[in-house]
C-alpha positions as CSV (number, residue, x, y, z in Angstrom):
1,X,0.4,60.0,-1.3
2,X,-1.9,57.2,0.2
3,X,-0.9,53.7,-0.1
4,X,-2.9,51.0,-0.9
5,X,-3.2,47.9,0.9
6,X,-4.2,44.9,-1.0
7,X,-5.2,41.9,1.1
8,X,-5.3,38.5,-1.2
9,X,-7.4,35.4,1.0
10,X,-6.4,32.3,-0.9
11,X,-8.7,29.4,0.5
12,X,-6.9,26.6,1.8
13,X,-7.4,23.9,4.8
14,X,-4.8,22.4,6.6
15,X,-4.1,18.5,7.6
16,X,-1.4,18.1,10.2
17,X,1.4,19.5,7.7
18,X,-0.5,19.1,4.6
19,X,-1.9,22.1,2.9
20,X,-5.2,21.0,0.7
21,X,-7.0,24.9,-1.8
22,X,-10.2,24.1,-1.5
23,X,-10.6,23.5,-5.1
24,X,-7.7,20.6,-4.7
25,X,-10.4,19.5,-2.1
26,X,-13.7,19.6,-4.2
27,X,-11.8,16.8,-6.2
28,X,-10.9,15.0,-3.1
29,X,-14.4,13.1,-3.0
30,X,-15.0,11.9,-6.8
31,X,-11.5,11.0,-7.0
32,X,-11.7,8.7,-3.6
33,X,-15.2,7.3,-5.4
34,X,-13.3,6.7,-8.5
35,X,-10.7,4.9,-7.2
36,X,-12.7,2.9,-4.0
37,X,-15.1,1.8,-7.2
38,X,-12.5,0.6,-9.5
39,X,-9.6,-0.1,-7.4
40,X,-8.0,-3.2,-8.4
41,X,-4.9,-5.4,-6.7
42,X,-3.5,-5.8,-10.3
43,X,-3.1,-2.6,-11.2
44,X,-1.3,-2.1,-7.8
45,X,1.2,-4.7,-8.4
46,X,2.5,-2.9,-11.7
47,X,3.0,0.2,-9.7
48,X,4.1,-1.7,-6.9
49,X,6.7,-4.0,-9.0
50,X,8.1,-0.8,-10.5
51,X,8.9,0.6,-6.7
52,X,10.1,-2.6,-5.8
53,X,12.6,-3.3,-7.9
54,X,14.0,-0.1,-8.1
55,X,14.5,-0.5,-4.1
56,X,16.4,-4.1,-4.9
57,X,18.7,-2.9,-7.3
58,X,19.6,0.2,-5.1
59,X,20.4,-2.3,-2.9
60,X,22.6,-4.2,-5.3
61,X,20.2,-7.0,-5.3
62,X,18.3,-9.3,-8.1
63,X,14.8,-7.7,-8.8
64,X,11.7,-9.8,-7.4
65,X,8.8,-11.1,-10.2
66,X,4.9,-11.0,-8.8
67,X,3.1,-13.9,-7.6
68,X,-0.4,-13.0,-8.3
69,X,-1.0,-17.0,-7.4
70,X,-0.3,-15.8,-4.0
71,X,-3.3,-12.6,-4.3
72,X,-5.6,-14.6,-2.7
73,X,-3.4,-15.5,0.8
74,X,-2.1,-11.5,1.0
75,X,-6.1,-10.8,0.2
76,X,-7.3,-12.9,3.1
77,X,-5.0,-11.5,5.6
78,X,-5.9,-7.7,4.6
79,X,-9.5,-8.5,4.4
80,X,-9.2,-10.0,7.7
81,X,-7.5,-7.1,9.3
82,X,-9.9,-4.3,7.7
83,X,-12.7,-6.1,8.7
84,X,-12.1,-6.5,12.5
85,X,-10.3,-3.5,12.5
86,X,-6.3,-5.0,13.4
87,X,-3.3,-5.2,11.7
88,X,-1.6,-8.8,12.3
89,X,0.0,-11.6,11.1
90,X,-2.5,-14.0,12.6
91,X,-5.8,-15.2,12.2
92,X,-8.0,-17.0,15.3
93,X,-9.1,-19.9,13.0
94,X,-6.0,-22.5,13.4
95,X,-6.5,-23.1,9.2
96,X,-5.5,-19.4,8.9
97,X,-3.3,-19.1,11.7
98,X,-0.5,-17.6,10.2
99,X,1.0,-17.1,6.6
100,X,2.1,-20.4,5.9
101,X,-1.0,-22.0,7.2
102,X,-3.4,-19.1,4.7
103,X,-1.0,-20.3,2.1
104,X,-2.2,-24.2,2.7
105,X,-5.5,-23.5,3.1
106,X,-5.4,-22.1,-0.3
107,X,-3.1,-24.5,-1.6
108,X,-0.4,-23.0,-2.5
109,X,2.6,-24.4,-3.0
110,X,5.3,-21.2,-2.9
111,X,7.5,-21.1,-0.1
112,X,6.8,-18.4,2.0
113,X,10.1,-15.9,4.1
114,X,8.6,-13.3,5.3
115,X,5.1,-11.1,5.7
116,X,4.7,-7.4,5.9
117,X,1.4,-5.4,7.1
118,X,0.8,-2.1,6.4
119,X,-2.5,-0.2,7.7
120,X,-3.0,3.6,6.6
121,X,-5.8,6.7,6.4
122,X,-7.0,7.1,2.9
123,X,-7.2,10.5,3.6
124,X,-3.6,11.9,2.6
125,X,-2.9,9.3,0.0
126,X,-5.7,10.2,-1.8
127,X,-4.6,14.1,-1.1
128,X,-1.0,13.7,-1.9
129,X,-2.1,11.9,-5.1
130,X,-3.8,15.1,-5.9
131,X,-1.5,17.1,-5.5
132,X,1.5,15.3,-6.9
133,X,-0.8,14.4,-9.9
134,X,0.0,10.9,-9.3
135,X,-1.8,7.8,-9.6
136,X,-3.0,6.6,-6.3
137,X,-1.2,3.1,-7.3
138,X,1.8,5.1,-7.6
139,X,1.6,7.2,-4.6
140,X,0.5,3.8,-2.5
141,X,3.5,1.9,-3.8
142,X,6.4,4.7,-3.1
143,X,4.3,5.4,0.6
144,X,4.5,1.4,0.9
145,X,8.5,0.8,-0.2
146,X,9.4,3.8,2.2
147,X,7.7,2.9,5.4
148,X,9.1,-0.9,5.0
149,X,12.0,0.5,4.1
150,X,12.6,2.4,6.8
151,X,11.1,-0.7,9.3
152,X,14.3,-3.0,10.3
153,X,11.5,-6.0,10.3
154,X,9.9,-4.9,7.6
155,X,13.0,-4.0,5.2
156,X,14.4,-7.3,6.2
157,X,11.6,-9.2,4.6
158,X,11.7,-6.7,1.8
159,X,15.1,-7.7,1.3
160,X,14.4,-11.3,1.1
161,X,12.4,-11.1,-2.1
162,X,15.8,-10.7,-4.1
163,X,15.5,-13.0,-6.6
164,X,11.8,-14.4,-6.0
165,X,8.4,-13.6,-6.0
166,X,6.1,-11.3,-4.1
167,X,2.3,-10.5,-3.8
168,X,0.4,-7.4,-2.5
169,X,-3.2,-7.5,-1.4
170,X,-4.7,-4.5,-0.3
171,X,-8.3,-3.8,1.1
172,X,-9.9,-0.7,1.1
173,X,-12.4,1.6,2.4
174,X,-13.0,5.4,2.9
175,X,-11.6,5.5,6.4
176,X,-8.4,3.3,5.6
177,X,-6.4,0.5,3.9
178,X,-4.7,-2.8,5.0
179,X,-2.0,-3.8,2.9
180,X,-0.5,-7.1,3.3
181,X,3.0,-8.4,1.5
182,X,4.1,-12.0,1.1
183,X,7.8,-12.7,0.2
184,X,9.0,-15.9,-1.0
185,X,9.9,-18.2,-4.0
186,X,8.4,-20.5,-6.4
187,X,8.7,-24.3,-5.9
């Protein structure tokens, strides 16, 4: 009797731990154009809200309502930071120095508690979205929450939006995003 050995090659490429078929992969670059063309901060902050919250009240704490009078300060910082390739609280212009100071310049009147900065390659965002047939929104937000989360600093200013308002402003490119987070309340 002769046996048969059937050998089955199944494409696939690796990424550190992630495993990408290639046909997951011929997706990858229309669905990075698609969401690089339309991305939009709103759209993020109903994802992101949804994430937040449910972190708050696992916590036991009030849920947190967006600010998106505040966009433009968390949008200034991330564009800042993407552009000259840092992540940072501060700016080298003394009118943008710091949070507060963005949050002047703009005048806007919120108080301000804390800031958190987030910088990340696209690359397995827009691969785990693929495979977990998620929105990239929705994969972003959960990545967000659990990285701050798992920050003391971070989850500290996280926890300080109980009860107040928050913005998100992220800026994006095909190498990486900046994401920058204010925390505070409404005068």
């Amino acid at each position: 009797m002769k046996t048969l050995l059937v050998i089955l090659l199944f494409p696939i490429v690796t990424f550190g731990q992630t495993v990408v078929t290639f046909d997951e992969l011929s997706k990858f670059d229309s669905y990075m154009d698609s969401v690089l063309t339309n991305f939009s901060d709103d759209s993020l902050n109903v994802y992101f809200a949804k994430e937040y919250n449910e972190y708050l009240i696992s916590k036991k704490l009030d849920s947190v309502s967006y600010s998106e009078n505040l966009l433009v300060v968390c949008k200034d910082q991330s564009d800042y930071c993407l552009k000259n390739n840092v992540i940072s609280h501060n700016q080298p212009t003394q009118e943008k120095e710091n949070s507060i100071k963005r949050a002047e310049y703009y005048k806007k009147q919120e108080i301000l508690l804390g800031e958190n900065m987030s910088a990340k390659s696209n690359l397995f965002l827009f691969i785990d979205a693929i495979k977990q047939h998620k929105s990239f929104y929705e994969v972003l937000s959960e990545d967000l929450i659990k990285r701050w989360s798992d920050s003391p600093g971070h989850n500290k200013n996280l926890l300080r939006g109980s009860d107040g308002i928050y913005s998100l402003g992220v800026s994006i490119n095909k190498e990486k995003l900046v994401a920058c987070l204010l925390v505070g309340y409404q005068l």
